[in-house]
Rosetta silent file (secondary structure, phi, psi, omega in degrees, C-alpha in Angstrom):
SEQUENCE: XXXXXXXXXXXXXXXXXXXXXXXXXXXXXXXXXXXXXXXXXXXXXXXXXXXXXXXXXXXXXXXXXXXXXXXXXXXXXXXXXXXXXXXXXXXXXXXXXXXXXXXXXXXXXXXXXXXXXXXXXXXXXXXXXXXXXXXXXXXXXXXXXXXXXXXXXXXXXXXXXXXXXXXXXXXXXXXXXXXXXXXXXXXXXXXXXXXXXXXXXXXXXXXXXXXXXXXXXXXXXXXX
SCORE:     score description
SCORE:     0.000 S_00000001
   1 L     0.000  145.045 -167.046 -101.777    1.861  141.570 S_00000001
   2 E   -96.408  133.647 -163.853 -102.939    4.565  139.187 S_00000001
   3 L   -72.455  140.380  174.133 -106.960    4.112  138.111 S_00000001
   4 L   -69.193  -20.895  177.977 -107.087    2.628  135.343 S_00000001
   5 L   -68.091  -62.931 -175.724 -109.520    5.170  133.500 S_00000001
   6 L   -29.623  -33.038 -175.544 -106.210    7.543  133.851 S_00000001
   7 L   -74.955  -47.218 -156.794 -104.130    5.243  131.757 S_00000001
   8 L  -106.988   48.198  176.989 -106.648    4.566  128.909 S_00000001
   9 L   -93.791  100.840 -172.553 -107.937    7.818  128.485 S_00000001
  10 L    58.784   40.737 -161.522 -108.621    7.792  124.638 S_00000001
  11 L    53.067  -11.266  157.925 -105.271    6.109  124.139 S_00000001
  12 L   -65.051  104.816  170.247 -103.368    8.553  126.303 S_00000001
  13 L   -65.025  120.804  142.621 -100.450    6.933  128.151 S_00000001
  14 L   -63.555  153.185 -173.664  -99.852    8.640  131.458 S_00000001
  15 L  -117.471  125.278 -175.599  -96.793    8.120  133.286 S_00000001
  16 L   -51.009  -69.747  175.139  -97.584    6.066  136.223 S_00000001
  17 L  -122.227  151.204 -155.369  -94.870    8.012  138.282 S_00000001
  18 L  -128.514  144.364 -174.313  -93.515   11.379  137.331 S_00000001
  19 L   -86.598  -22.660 -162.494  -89.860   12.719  137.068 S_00000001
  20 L   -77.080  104.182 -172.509  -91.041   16.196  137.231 S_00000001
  21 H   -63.950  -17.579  163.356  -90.462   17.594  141.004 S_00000001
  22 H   -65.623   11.252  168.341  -93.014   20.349  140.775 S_00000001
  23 H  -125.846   29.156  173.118  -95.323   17.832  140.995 S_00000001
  24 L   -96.785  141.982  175.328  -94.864   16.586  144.472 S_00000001
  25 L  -139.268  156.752 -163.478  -97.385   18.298  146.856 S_00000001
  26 L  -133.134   85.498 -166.476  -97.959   18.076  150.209 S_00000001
  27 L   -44.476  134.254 -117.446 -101.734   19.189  151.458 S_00000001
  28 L  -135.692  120.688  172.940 -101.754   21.689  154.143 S_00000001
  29 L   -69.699  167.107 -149.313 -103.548   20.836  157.593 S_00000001
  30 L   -71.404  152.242  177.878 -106.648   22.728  158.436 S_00000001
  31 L   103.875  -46.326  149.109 -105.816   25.780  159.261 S_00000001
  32 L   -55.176  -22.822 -171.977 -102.929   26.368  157.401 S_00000001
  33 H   -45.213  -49.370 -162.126 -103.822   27.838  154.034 S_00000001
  34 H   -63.312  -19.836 -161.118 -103.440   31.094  154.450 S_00000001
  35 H   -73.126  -26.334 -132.534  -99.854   30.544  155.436 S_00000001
  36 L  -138.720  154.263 -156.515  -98.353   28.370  152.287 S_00000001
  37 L   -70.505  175.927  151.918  -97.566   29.975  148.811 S_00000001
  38 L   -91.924  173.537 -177.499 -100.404   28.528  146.024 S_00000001
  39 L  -158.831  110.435  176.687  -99.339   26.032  143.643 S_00000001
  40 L   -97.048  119.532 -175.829 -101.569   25.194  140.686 S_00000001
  41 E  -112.993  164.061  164.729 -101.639   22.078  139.251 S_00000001
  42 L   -96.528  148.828 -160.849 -103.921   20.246  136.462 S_00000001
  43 L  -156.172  139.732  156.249 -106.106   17.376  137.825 S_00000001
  44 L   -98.223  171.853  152.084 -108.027   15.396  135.730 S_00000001
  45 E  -149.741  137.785 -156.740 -112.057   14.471  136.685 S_00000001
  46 E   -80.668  123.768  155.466 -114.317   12.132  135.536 S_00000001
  47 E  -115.917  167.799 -170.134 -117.834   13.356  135.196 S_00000001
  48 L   -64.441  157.110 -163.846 -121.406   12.014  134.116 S_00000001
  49 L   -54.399  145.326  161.447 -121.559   11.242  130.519 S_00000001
  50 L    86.077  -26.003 -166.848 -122.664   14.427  128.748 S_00000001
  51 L   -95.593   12.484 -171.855 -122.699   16.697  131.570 S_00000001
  52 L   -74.679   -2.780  171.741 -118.683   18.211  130.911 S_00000001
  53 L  -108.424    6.928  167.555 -120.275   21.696  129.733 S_00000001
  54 L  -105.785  -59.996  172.491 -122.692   21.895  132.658 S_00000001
  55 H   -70.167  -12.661  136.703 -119.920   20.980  135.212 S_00000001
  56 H   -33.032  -48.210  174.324 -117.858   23.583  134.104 S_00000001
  57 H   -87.547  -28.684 -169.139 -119.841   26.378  134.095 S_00000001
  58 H   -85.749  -69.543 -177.783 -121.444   25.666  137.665 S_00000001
  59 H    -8.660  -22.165 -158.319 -117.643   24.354  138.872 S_00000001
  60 H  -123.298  -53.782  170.496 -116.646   28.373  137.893 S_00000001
  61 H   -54.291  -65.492  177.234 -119.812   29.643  139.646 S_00000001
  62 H   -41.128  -41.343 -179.804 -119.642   27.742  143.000 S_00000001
  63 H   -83.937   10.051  170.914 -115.857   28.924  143.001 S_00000001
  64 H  -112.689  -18.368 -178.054 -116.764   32.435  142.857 S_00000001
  65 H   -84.018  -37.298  175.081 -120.254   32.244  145.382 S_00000001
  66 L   -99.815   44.859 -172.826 -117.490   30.304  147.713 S_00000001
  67 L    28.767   52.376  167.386 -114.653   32.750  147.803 S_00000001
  68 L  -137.199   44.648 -174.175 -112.422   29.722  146.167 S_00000001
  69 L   -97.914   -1.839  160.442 -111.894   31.439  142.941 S_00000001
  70 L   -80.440   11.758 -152.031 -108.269   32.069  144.194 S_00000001
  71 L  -127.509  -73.060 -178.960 -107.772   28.285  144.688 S_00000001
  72 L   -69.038  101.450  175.569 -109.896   27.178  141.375 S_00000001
  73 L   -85.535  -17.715  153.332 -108.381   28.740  138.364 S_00000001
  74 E  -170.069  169.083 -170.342 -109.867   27.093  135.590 S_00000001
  75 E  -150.056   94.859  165.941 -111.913   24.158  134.026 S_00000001
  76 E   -99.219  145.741  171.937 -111.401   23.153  130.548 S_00000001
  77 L  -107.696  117.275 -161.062 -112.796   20.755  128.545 S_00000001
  78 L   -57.423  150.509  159.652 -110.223   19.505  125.767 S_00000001
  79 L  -160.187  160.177 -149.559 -111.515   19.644  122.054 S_00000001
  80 E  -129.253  104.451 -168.579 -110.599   19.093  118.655 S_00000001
  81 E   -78.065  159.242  172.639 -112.218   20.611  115.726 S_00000001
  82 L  -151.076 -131.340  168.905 -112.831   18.569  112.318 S_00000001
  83 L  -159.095  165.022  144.542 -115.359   18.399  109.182 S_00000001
  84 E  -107.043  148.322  163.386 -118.420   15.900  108.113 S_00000001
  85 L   -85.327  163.036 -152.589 -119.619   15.396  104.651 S_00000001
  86 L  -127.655  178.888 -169.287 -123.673   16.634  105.426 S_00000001
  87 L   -63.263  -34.832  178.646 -126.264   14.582  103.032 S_00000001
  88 L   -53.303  -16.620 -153.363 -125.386   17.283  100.284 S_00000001
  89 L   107.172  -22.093 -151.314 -121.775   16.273   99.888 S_00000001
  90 L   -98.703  150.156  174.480 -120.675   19.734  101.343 S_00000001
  91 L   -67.544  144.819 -162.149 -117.984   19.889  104.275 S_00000001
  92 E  -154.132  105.108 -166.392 -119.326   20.600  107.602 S_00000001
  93 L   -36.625  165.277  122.902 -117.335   22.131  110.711 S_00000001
  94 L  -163.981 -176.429 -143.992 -117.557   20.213  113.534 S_00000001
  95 E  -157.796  112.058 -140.783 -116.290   20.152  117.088 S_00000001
  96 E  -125.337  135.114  144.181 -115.744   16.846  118.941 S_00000001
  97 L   -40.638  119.338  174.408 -114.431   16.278  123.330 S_00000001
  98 L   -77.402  -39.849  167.539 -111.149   14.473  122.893 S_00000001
  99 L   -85.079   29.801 -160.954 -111.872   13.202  126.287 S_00000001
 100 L   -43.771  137.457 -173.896 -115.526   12.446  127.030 S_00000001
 101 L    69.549   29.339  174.564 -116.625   12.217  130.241 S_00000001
 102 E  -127.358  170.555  145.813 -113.328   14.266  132.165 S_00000001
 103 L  -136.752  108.726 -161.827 -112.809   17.483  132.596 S_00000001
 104 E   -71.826  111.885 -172.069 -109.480   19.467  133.583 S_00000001
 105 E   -89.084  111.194  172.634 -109.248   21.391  136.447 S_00000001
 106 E   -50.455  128.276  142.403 -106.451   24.203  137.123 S_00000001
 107 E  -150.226  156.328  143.977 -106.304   24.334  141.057 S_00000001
 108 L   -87.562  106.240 -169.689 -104.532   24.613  144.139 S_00000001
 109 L   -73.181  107.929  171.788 -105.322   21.802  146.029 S_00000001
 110 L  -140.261  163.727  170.177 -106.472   21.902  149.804 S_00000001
 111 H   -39.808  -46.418  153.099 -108.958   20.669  151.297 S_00000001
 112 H   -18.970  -81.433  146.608 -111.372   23.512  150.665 S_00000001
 113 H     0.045  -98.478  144.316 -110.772   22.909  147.084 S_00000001
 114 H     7.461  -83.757 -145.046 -111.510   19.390  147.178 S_00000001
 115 H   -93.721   -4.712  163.882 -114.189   19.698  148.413 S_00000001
 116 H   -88.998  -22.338  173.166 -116.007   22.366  146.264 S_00000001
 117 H   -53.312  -59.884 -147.790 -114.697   20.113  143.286 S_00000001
 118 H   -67.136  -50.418 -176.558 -115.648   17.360  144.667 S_00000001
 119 H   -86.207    7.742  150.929 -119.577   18.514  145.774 S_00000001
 120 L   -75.636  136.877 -175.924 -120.534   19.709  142.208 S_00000001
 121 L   -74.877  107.144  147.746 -123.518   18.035  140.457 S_00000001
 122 L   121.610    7.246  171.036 -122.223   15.693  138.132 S_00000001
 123 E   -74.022  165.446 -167.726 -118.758   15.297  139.403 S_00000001
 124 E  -116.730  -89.282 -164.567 -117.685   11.619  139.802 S_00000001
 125 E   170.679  158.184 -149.325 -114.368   12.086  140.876 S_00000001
 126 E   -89.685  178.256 -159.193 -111.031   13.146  140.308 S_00000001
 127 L  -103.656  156.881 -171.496 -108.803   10.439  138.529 S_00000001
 128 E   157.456 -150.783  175.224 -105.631    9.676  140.691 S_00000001
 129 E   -97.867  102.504  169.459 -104.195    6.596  142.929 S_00000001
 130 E   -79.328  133.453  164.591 -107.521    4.242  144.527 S_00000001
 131 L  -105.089  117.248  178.313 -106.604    2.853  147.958 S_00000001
 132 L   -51.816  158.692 -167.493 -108.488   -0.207  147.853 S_00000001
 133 L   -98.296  148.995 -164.698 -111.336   -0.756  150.359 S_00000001
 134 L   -83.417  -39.108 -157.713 -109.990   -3.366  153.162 S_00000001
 135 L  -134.868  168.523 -158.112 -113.873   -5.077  153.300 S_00000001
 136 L    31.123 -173.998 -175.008 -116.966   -4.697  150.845 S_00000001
 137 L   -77.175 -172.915  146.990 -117.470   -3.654  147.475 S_00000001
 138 L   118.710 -158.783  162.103 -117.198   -0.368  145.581 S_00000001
 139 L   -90.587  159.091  163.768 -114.289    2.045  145.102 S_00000001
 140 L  -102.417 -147.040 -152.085 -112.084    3.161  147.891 S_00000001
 141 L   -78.419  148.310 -149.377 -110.760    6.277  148.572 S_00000001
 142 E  -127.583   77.599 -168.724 -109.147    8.466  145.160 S_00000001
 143 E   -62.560  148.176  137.876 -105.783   10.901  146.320 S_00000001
 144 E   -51.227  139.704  177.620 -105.622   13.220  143.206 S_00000001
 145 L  -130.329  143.668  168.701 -102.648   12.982  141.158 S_00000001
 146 L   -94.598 -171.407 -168.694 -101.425   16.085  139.091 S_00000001
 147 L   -98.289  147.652  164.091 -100.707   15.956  135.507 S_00000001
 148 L   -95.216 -177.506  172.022  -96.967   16.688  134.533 S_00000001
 149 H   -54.978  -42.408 -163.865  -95.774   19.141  132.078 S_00000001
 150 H   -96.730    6.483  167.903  -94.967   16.811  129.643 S_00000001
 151 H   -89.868  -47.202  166.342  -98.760   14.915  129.981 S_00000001
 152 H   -41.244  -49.304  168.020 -100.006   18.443  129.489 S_00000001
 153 H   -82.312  -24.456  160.428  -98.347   18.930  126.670 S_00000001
 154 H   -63.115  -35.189 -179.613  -99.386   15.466  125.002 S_00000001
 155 H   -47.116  -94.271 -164.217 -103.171   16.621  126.189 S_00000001
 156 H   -71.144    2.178  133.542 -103.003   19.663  124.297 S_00000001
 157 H   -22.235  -59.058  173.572 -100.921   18.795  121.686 S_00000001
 158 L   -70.523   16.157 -158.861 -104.391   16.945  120.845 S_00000001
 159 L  -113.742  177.884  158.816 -106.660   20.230  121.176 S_00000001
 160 L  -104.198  116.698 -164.847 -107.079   23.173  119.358 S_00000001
 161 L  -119.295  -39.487 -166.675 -105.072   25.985  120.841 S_00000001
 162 L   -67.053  125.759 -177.592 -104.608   28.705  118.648 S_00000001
 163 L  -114.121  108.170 -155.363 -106.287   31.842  119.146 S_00000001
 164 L  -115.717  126.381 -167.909 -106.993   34.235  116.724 S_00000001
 165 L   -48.003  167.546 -170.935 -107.963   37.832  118.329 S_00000001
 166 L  -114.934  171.062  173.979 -111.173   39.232  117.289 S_00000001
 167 L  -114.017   79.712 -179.400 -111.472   43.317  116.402 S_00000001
 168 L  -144.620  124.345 -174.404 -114.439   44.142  117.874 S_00000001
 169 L   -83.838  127.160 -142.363 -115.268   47.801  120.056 S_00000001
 170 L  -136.943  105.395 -167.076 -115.703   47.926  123.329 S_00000001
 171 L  -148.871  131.291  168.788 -116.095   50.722  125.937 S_00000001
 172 L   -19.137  135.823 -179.408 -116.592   50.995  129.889 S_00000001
 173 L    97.861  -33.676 -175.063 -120.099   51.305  130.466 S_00000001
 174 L   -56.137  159.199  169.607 -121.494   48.945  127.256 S_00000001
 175 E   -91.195  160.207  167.576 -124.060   46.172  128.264 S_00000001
 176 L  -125.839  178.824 -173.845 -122.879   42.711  127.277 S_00000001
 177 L  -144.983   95.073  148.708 -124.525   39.386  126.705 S_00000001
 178 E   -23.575  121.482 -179.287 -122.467   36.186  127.750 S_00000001
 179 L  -101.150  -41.292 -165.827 -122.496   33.845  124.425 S_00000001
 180 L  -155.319  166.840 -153.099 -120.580   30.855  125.534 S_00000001
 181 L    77.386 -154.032 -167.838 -118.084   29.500  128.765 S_00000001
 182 L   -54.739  -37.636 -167.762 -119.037   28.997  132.377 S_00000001
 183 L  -109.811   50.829  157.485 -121.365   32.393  132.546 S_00000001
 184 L   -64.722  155.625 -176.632 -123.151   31.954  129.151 S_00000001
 185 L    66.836   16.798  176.963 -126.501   33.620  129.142 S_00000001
 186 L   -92.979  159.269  167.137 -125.407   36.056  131.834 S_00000001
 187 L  -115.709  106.436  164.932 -126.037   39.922  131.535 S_00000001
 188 L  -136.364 -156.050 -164.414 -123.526   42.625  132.615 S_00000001
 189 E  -120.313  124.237  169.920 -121.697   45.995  132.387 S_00000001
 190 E   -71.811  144.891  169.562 -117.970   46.302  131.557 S_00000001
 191 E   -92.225  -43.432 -162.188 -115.529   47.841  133.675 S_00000001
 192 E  -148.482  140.476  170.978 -112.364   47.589  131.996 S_00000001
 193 E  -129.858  125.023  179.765 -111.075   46.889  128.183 S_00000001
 194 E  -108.913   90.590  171.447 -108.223   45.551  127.302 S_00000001
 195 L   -49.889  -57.846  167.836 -107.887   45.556  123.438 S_00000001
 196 L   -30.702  -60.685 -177.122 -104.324   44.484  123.188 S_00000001
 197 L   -86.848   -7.440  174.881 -105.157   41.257  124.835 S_00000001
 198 L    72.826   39.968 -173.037 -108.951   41.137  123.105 S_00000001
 199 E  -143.242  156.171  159.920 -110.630   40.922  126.835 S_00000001
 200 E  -140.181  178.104  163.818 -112.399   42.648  128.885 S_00000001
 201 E  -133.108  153.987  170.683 -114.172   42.596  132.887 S_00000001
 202 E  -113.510  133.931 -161.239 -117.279   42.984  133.413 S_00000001
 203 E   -96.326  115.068  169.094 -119.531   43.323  136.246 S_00000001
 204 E  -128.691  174.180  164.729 -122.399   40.313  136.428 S_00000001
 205 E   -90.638  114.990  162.636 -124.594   39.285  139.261 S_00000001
 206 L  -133.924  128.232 -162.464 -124.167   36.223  140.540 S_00000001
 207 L    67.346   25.075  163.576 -125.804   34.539  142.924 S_00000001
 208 L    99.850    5.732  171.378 -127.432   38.167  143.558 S_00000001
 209 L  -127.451  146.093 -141.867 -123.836   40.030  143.943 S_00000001
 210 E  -101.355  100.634 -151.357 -122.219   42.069  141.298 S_00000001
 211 E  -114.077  120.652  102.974 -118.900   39.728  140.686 S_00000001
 212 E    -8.741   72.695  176.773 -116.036   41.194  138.249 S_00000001
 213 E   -71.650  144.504 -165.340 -115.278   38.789  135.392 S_00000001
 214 E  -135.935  104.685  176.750 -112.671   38.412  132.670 S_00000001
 215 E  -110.486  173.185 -173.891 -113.741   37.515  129.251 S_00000001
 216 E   -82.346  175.850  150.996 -112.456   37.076  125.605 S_00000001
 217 L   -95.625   -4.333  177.950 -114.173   39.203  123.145 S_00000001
 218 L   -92.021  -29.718  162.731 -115.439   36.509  121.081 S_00000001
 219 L   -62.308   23.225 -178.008 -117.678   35.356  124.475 S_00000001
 220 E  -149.025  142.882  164.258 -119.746   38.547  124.104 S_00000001
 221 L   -96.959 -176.184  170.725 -122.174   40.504  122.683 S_00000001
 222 L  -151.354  106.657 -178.958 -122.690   44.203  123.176 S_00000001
 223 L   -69.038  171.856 -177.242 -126.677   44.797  123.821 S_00000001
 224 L  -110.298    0.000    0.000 -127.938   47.873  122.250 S_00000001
């Protein structure tokens, strides 16, 4: 049976069982990984109320201090921009979690995986098929299920996806200033600029070693 949070997430139907065959997977005994191609799926996971911009950004640090940033490829949290009238009358941006308290995680799932997902402060747990416990209370045990293509596309149907490049100059050597994702408030050096694509990498320290990162240009400053 499919957890019941999955089903009623903000009025999102999920399909129970999925026609799509990319999204049978079969978890690799220890030992194996290196052997088997990857295959990245979306997972949802329930986290403490409030905490989906804090598990994110440490979720993308722990998978680069534990060489599993080939396995975890990203962790978004869906959102939907809108407006308020403010006491004046006047319209007022705002920017609301379509999902509160999940967060989606790109990964290739092994055990490894798992288990750095799993062992981040403020994770819950990923959303998927509970095997009921045969004696006492509580939850049992939670298999991951991945999202299909076409749940993916109702998800972000409800998001704001459109990306409109920034202009802004950028050359090997500048200091930056993280502004906002997983390494806001970090300090580094760029390496590489891609204008065409509006990104760059950057060199920060993390967890005391000098990591290679790939940001928009709208996450950055350029210190003077």
């Amino acid at each position: 049976m499919i957890d019941q949070d999955y089903e009623q997430l903000h009025g999102l139907t999920l399909d129970a069982s999925s026609s799509d065959d990319d999204d049978s997977m079969d978890l690799p005994e220890s030992g194996q990984d290196q052997k088997r191609k990857r295959i990245f799926r979306w997972y949802i996971v329930q986290v403490a109320s409030g905490c989906e911009n804090k598990v994110q950004s440490t979720l993308m640090q722990r998978a680069i201090a534990l060489d599993a940033q080939d396995k975890i490829a990203e962790v978004v949290i869906p959102k939907q921009s809108g407006f308020k009238l403010d006491k004046g009358g006047k319209r007022q941006g705002t920017e609301e979690k379509v999902f509160p308290g999940y967060v989606l995680v790109k990964m290739d799932m092994t055990d490894d995986s798992w288990q750095v997902v799993k062992s981040t402060p403020n994770v819950i747990n990923f959303v998927g098929t509970e095997e009921r416990r045969r004696y006492g209370r509580g939850r049992g045990h939670v298999t991951p299920r991945p999202l299909s293509h076409s749940e993916m596309q109702r998800i972000f149907s409800r998001t704001d996806t459109e990306d409109v490049p920034l202009k802004i100059e950028m050359a090997v050597g500048d200091k930056i200033e993280v502004l906002t994702g997983p390494f806001q408030g970090f300090h580094g050096e760029v390496i590489e600029v891609s204008p065409e694509r509006s990104k760059l990498k950057a060199l920060i320290s993390i967890f005391g070693r000098d990591t290679p990162v790939e940001l928009e240009f709208g996450q950055v400053n350029r210190e003077d």
